[in-house]
C-alpha positions as CSV (number, residue, x, y, z in Angstrom):
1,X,95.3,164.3,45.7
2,X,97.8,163.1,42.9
3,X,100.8,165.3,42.8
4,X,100.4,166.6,39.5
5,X,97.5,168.0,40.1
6,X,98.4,169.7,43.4
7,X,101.1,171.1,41.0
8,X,98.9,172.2,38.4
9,X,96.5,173.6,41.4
10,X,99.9,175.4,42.8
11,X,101.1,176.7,39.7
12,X,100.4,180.3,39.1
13,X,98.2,181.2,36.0
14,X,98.7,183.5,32.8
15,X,95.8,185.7,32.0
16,X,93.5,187.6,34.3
17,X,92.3,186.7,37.5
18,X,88.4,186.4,38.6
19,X,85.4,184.7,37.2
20,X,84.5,187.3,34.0
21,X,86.4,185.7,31.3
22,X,85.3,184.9,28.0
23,X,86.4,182.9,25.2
24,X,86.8,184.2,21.5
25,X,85.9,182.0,18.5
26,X,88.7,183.1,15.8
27,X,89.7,181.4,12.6
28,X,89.9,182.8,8.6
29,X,87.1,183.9,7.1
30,X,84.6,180.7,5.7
31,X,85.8,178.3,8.1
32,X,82.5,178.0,10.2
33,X,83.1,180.0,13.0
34,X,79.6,182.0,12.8
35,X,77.8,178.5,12.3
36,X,79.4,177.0,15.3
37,X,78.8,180.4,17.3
38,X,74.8,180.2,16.5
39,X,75.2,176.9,17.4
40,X,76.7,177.2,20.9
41,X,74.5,180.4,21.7
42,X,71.4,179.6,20.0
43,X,71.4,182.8,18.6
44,X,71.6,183.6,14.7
45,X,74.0,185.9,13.8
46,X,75.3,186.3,10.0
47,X,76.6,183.6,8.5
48,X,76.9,184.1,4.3
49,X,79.2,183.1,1.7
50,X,81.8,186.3,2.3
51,X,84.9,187.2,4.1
52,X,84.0,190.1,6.6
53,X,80.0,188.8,6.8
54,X,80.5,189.5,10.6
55,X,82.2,193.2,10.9
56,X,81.1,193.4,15.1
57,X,81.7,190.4,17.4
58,X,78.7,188.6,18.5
59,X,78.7,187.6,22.6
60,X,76.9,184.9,24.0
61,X,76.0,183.4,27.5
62,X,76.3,179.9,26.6
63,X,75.1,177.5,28.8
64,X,77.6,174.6,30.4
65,X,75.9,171.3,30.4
66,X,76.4,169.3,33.8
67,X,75.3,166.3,34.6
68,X,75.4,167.0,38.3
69,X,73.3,170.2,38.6
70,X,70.9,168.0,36.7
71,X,70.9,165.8,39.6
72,X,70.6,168.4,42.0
73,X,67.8,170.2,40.3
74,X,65.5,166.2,40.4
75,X,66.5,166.0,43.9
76,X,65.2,169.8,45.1
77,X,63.0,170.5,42.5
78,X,63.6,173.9,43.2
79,X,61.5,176.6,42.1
80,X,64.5,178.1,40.3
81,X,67.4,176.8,38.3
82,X,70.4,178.2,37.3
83,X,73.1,176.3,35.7
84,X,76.5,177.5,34.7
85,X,77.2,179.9,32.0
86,X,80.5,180.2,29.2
87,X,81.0,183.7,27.8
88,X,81.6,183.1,23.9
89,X,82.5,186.4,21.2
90,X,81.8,185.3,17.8
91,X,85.4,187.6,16.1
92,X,85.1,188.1,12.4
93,X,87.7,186.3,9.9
94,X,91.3,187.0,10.4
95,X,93.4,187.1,7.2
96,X,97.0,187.5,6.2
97,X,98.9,190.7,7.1
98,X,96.2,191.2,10.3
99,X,98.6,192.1,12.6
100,X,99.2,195.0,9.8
101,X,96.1,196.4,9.9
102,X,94.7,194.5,6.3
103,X,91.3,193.2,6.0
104,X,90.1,194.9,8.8
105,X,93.2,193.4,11.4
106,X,93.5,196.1,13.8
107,X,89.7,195.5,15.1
108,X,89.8,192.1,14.5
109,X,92.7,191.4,16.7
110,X,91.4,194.0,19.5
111,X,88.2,191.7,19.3
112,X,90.2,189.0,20.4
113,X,92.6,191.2,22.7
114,X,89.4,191.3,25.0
115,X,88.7,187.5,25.3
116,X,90.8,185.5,28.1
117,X,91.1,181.9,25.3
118,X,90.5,181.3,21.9
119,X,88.3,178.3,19.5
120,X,90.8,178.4,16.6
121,X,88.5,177.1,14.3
122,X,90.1,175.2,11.4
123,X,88.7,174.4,8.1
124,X,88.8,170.7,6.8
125,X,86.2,170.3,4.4
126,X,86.2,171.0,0.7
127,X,82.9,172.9,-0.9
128,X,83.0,174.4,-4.0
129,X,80.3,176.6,-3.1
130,X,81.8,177.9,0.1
131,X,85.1,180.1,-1.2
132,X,88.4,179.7,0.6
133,X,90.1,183.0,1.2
134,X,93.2,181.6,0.0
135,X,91.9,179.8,-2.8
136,X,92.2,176.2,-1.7
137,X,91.7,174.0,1.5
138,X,95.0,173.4,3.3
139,X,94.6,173.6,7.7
140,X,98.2,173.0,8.7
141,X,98.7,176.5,6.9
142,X,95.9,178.4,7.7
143,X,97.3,177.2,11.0
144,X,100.7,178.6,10.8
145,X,98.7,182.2,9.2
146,X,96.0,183.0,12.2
147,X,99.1,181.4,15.1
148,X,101.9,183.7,12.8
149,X,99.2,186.3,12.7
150,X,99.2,186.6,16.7
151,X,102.6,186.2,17.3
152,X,103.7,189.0,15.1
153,X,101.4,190.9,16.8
154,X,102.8,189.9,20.1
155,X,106.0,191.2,18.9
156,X,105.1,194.4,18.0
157,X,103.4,195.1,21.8
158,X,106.3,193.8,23.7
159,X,109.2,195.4,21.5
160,X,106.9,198.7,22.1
161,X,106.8,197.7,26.0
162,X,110.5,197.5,25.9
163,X,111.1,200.7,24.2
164,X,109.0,202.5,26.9
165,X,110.7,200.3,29.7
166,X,113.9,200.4,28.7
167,X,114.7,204.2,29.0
168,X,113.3,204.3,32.3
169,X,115.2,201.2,33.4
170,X,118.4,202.7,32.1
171,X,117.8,205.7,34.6
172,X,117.3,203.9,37.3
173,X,118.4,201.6,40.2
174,X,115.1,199.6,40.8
175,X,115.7,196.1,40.1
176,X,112.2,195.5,39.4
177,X,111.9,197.4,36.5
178,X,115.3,196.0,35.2
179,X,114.1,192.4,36.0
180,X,110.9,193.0,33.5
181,X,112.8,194.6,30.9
182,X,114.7,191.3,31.0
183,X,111.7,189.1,31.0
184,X,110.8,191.4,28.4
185,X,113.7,190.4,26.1
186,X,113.0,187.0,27.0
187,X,110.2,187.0,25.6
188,X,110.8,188.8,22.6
189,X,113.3,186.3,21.9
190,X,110.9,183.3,22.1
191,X,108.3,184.7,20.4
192,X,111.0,185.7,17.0
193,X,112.0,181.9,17.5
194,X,108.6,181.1,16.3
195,X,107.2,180.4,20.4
196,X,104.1,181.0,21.9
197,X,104.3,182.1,25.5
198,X,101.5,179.6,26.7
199,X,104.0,176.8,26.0
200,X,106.6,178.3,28.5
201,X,107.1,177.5,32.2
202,X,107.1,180.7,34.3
203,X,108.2,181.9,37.4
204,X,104.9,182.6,39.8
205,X,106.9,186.2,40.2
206,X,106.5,186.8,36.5
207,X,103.3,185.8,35.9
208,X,101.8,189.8,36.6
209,X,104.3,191.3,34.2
210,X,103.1,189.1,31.2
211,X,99.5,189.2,32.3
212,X,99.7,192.9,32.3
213,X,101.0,192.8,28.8
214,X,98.1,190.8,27.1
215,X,99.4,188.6,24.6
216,X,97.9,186.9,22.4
217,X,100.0,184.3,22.7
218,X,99.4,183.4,26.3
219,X,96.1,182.9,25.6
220,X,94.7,179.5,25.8
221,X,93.7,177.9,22.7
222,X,91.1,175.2,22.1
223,X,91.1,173.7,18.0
224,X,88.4,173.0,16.6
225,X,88.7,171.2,13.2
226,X,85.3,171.7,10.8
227,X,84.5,168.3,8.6
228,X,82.2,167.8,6.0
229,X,79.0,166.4,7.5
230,X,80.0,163.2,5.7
231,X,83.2,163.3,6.9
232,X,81.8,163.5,10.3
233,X,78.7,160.8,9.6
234,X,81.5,158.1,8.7
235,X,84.0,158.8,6.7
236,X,86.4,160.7,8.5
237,X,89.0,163.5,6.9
238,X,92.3,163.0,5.6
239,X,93.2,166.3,7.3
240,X,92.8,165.4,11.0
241,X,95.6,163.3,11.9
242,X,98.1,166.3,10.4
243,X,96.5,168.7,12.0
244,X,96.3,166.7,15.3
245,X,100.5,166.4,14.8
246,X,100.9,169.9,13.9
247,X,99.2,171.0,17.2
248,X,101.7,168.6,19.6
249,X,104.2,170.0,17.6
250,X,103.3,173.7,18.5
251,X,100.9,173.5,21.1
252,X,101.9,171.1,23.3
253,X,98.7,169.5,25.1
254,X,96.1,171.5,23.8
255,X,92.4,170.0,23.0
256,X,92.0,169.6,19.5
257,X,88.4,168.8,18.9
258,X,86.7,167.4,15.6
259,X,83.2,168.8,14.8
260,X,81.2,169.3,11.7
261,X,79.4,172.8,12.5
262,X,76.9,171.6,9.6
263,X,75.7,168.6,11.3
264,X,75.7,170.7,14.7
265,X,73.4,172.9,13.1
266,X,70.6,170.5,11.0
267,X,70.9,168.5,14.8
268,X,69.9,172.1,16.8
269,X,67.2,172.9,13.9
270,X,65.2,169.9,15.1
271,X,62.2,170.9,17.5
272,X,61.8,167.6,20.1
273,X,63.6,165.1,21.6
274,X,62.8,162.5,19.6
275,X,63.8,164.1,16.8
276,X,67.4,164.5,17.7
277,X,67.6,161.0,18.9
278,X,66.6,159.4,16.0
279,X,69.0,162.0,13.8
280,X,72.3,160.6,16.0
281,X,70.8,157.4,15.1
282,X,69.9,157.5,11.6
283,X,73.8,159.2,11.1
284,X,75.5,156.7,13.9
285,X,77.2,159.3,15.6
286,X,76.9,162.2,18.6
287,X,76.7,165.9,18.8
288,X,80.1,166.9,20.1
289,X,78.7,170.8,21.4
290,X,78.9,170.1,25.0
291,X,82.7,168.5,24.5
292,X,83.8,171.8,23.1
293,X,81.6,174.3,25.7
294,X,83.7,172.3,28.2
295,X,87.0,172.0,26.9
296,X,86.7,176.1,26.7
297,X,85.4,176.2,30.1
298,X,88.5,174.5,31.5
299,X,91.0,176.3,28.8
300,X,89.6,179.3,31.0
301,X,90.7,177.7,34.2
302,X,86.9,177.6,35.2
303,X,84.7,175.3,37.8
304,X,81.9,175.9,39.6
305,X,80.4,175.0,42.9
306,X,76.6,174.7,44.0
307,X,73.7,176.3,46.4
308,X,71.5,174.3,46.9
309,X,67.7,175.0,48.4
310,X,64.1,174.4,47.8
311,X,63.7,178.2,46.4
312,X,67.1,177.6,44.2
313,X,69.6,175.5,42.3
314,X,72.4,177.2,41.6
315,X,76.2,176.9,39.8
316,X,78.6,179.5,40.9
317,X,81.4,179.9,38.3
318,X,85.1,181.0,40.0
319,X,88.4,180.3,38.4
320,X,90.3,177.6,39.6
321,X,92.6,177.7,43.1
322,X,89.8,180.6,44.0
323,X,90.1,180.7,47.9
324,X,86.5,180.7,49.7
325,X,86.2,184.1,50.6
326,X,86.6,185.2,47.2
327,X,84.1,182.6,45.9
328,X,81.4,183.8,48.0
329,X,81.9,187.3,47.0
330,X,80.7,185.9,43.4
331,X,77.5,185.7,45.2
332,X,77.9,189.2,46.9
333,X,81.0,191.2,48.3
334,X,79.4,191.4,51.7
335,X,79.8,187.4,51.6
336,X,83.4,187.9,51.1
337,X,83.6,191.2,53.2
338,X,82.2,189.1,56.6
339,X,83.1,185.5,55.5
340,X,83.0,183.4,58.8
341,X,83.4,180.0,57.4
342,X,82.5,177.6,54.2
343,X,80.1,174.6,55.2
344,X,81.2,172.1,52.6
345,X,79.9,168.9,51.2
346,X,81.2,167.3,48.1
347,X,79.1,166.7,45.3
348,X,80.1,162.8,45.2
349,X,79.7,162.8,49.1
350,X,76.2,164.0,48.6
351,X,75.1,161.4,45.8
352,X,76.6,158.6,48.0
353,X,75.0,159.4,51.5
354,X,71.8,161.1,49.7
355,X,71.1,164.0,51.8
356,X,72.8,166.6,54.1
357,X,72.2,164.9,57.0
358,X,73.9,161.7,56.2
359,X,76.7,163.2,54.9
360,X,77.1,165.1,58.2
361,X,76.4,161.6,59.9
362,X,79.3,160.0,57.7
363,X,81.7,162.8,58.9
364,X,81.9,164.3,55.1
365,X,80.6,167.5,55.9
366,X,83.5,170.5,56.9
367,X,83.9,173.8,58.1
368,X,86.6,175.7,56.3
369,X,88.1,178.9,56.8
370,X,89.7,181.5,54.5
371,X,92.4,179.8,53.2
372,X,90.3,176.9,51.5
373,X,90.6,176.8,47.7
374,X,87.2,176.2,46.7
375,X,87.1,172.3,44.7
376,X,84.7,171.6,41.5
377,X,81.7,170.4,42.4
378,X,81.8,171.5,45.8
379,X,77.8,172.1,47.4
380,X,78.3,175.3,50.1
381,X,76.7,177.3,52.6
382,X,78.4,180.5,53.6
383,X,78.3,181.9,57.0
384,X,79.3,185.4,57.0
385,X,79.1,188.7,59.4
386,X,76.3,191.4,58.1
């Protein structure tokens, strides 16, 4: 395995641990976000000509296309299927002030307080019949307002962590507490340099005293920039390469994404097969949906691995580095109370040799213990003690 990646395997993760994460789609109001959200989830929630059309978040199970369940599925044509599943909250419009309570900010931003990453969905289209909040079109600052939105709020939870902390700290001996109230201040002091606390390296020992705090700011973030259908059909938008600058600038190695949630939606609205392919080619382009169902995915940290069997075909969703205990209590905590061993076949392994058997002849199939982290793609069979 390449050593970044071993690194990146290694390296101890902000936000919370397990499987049940979600993924919030935020932006200002009239920027798309409901459109993209019935898009994703199939589901048809408001979507009108107003700031605060959508006062309670909407939640989806959206499904994660994959290629290789697909495969499996042909190959057992198994009498149930059950592919891999992103949880998406469609979160109203945030506006200036938020983080002070205006245009509804306080529930807003407790909306997203609950998701584990975040779609910021920018706006770069112009439509005179689709109102601007601020008046005009302009992404690199309705940028800077939903990012300056959630960093001010940031600072108002930590420097109200510190205050609590602090005078207990004072009293006391235990270098614990004295070490967060110092991580504390570090923080602080990032965040009122205008840093986000994704972009930081941590230490793996601090990594549960920022969790615990749930910032904002630590939260994963995926940008999605909404063009004109036009734009998307051919002729591009002047706003994309800024915005793609602004985001290396601020977010270093984030996924910006373009999309037109317009086109997205005319493309779902059509009933066959045949009707979609001939929309991608009448317009000479793609639906980009699955692109941004799996950049969230991995901005979660998520994979999945398989069970496979005649009765069903299933994708197990765990968080990545999840040992293999752990990941076969997803199926059922007496899996992980009397895990014996994982019987383990890659996926790849599996295409190549074609069946079980052959991948046992070619020496690819293994028996690991507890201490395996469970690998993408990865087709098992738990043994465990009733």
């Amino acid at each position: 395995m390449p050593k970044k990646k071993k690194e990146e395997e290694g390296r101890a993760l902000l936000g919370r641990p397990g499987n049940s994460v979600s993924i919030g789609v935020v932006g200002l109001p009239n920027v798309g976000k409901s459109l993209l959200f019935n898009v994703l989830s199939k589901q048809q929630v408001p979507s009108e000509n107003y700031p605060f059309c959508t006062i309670d978040p909407s939640k989806a199970q959206v499904h994660v296309p994959d290629d290789r369940w697909e495969y499996l599925c042909e190959h057992w044509k198994p009498r149930k299927r059950a592919g891999a599943m992103l949880t998406a909250w469609d979160i109203a419009g945030l506006v200036r002030g938020a983080h002070e309570g205006h245009g509804l900010g306080n529930e807003f931003l407790s909306n997203i307080g609950a998701c584990d990453a975040i779609y910021h969905v920018v706006r770069a289209f112009s439509d005179k019949k689709v109102e601007h909040v601020d008046g005009d079109v302009e992404p690199i600052r309705d940028l800077e307002t939903i990012s300056g939105e959630l960093r001010m709020k940031d600072i108002a939870l930590v420097n109200k962590h510190l205050e609590k902390i602090e005078k207990l700290a004072n009293r006391s001996n235990d270098k614990k507490m004295k070490a967060e109230v110092e991580l504390g201040k570090r923080i602080l002091a990032l965040l009122t340099d205008g840093g986000d606390v994704r972009g930081e390296e941590w230490l793996a020992e601090e990594i549960p005293d920022i969790n615990k705090l749930n910032l904002f700011t630590a939260k994963p973030v995926v940008y999605l920039v909404n063009v004109s259908k036009s734009g998307w059909c051919g002729k591009g938008s002047k706003w994309l390469k800024p915005i793609k600058k602004w985001v290396k600038a601020h977010d270093k190695g984030a996924k910006v994404i373009p999309f037109s949630a317009r086109f997205e939606k005319e493309y779902m609205d059509l009933e066959t097969e045949e009707e979609k392919k001939k929309y991608l080619e009448d317009n000479g382009t793609k639906t980009h949906i699955p692109k941004i169902i799996w950049a969230g995915y991995k901005a979660l940290h998520l994979i999945h691995y398989f069970t496979c069997g005649e009765d069903e075909v299933k994708c197990w969703t765990i968080r990545q580095g999840t040992l293999a205990p752990q990941a076969a209590g997803v199926i059922h905590s007496d899996f992980e109370k009397g895990f014996i061993s994982a019987e383990t076949m890659a996926y790849d392994d599996y295409v190549k040799f074609g069946s079980e058997a052959a991948v046992k002849k070619a020496g690819k199939y293994n028996q690991n213990g507890k201490t395996y982290a469970v690998e993408d793609g990865d087709i098992l069979f738990f043994k465990f003690n009733n």
